[in-house]
C-alpha positions in Angstrom: 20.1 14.8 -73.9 16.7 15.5 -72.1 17.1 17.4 -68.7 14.2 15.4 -67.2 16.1 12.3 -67.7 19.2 13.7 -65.5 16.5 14.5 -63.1 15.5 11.2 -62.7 19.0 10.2 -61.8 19.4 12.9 -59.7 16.5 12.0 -57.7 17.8 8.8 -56.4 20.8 10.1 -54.7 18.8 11.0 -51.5 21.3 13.8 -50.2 21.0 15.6 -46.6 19.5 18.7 -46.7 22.5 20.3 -45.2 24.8 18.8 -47.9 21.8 20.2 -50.4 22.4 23.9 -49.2 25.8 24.0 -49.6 28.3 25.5 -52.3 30.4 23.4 -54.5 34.0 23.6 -54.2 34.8 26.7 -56.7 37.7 24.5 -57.9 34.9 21.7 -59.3 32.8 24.6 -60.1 35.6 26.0 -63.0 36.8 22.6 -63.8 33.7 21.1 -64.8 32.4 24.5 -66.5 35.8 24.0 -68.4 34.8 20.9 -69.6 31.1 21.9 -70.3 32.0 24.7 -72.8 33.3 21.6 -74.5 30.3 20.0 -75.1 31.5 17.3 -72.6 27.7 15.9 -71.3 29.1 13.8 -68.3 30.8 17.1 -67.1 27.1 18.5 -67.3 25.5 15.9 -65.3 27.7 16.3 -62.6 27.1 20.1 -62.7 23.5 19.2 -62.7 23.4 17.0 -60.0 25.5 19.8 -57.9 23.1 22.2 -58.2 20.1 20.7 -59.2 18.6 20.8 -55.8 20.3 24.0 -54.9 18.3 26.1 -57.6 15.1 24.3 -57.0 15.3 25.4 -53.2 15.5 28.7 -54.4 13.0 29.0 -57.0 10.4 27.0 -54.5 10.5 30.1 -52.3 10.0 32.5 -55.6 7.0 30.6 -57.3 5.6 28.5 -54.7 4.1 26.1 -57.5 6.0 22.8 -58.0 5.4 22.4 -61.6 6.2 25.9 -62.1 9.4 25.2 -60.4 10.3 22.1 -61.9 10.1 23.8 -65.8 12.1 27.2 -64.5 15.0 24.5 -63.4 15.2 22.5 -66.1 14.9 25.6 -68.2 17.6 27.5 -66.2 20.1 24.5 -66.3 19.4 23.6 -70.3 20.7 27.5 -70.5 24.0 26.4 -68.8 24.0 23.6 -71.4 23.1 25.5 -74.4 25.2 28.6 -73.4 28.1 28.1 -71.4 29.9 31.1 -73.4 27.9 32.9 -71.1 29.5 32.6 -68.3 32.8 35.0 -68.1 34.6 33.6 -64.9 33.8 37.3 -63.4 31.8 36.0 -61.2 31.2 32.9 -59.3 30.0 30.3 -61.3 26.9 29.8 -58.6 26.0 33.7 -59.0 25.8 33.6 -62.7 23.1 30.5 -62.3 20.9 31.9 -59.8 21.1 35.2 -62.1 19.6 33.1 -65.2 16.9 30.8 -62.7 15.9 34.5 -61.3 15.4 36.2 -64.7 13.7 33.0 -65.9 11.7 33.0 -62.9 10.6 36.6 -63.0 9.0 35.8 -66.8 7.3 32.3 -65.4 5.7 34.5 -62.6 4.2 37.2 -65.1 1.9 34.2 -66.2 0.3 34.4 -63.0 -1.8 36.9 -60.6 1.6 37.4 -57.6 1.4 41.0 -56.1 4.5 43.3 -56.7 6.3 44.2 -53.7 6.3 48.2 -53.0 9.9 49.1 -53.0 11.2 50.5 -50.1 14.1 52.4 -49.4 15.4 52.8 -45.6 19.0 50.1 -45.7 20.1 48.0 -42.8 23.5 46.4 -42.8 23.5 42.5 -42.8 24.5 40.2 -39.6 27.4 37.9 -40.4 26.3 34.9 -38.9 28.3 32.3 -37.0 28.8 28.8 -36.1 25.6 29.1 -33.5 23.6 30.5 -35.8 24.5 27.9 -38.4 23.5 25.5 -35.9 20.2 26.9 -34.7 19.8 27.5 -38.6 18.9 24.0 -39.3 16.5 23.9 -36.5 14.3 26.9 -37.5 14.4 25.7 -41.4 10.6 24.7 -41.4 9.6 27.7 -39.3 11.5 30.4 -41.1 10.0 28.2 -45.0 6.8 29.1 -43.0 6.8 32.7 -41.7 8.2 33.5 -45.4 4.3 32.3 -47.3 3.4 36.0 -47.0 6.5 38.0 -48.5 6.2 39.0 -52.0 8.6 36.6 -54.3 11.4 39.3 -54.5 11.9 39.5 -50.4 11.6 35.7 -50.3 14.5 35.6 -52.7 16.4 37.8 -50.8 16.0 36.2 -47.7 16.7 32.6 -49.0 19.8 33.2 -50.6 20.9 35.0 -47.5 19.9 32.4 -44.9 19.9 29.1 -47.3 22.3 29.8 -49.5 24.6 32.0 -47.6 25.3 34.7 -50.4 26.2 38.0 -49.4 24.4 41.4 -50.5 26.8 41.7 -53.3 26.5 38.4 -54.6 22.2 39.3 -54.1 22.6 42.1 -56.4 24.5 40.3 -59.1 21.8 37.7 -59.1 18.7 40.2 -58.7 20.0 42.9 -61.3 19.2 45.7 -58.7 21.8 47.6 -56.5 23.5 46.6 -53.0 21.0 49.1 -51.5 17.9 47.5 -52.6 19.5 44.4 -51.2 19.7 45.7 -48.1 16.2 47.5 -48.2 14.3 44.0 -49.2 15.9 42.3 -46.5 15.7 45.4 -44.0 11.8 44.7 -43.8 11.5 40.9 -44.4 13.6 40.8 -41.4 11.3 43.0 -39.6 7.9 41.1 -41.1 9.8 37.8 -39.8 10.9 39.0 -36.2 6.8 39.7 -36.0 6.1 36.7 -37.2 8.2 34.8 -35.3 8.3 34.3 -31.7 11.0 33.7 -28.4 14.4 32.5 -29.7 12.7 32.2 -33.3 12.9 35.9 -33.3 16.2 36.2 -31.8 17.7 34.7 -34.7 17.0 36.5 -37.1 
C-alpha cells in the first residue's frame, strides 16, 4: 500500500480548518495503534486521515517548500506503518509522530541553505490560553502564518505546536529532543520577534 494513494483519498474529505487542528480522541488514538501493530491497513488509513493534515501543518511552517513537505509526511507516516513497535504508549501517540516528522524534517532541511537559529538562553513561562483566545485564535491564523516567514525553522516549530497544535512545553520537548528550558527560551523570543511584528490587538494576543 502506497502512501500517495491514501493521500488522494484523504484529499477529498474537505475538513474545516478548526476540525484540522485538533487532537484525536486518545481513546481512537490507542485503539487504532492497537490494530496497526497488527498489520491491520484500514486501521492505518484512518490513522492517516486523522493526522495527515495535522503533520503537514506542522512541517509547512518548518520547510516552507511544499514538495519538501509532502515527501517528510508521507515519509513520517510510512514510519508509523513500518514501525509501529516504536511507539511505547509512554507518551501520547500524537507526541511520538511529531517526534519522527521533526527528526525527519531536520535531515530534509540539511539538503538545503536554512540559517541555524543562535540558541538563547533567558526562559519565560508559557500563557495558558482560554476560550477568548481560542476564539481570537482563528481570526489572527493568516497574520500570525505571516509574521512567522522570518523565524528560523526551530522557533516556528515551537510556536506552531504551541498555538496550532496546542501542545504544552513538555510535550515540545519530547517532540524537539531538547529540554523544557530550551522550550521556553525558543518561544521566549519568537514571542517577542511576533509582538514586534504584530500590531494593536494582534500583539495583545500573543
Amino acid at each position: 500500500m502506497e502512501v500517495h494513494i491514501l493521500r488522494s483519498r484523504e484529499a477529498t474529505e474537505g475538513a474545516q480548518i478548526g476540525t484540522e487542528l485538533q487532537a484525536p480522541p486518545k481513546c481512537d488514538d490507542m485503539h487504532l495503534m492497537s490494530r496497526v501493530a497488527l498489520g491491520d491497513r484500514n486501521a492505518f488509513e484512518s490513522l492517516y486521515r486523522l493526522y495527515h493534515r495535522r503533520v503537514a501543518r506542522f512541517l509547512s511552517n518548518l520547510l516552507r517548500k511544499p514538495e519538501l513537505v509532502e515527501e517528510v509526511v508521507n515519509d513520517t507516516l510510512l514510519a508509523v506503518w513500518r514501525r509501529p513497535e516504536g511507539y511505547s504508549g509512554k507518551s501520547k501517540l500524537s507526541t511520538w509522530i511529531f517526534a519522527i516528522a521533526y527528526r525527519k524534517a531536520l535531515r530534509a532541511r540539511s539538503r538545503f541553505d536554512e540559517p541555524l537559529e543562535q540558541l538563547d538562553t533567558e526562559p519565560r513561562a508559557s500563557d495558558e490560553a482560554g476560550p477568548e483566545q481560542q476564539l481570537r485564535r482563528g481570526q489572527t491564523h493568516a497574520a500570525l502564518l505571516d509574521a512567522m516567514d522570518s523565524l528560523s525553522a526551530d522557533h516556528r516549530a515551537v510556536v506552531h505546536l504551541t498555538y496550532f497544535q496546542e501542545l504544552g512545553y513538555n510535550e515540545i520537548a519530547q517532540i524537539m529532543d531538547c529540554p523544557v528550558d530550551t522550550v521556553k527560551t525558543r518561544m521566549f523570543y519568537a514571542r517577542r520577534y511576533l509582538k514586534s511584528a504584530l500590531s494593536g490587538s494582534l500583539a495583545d494576543w500573543l
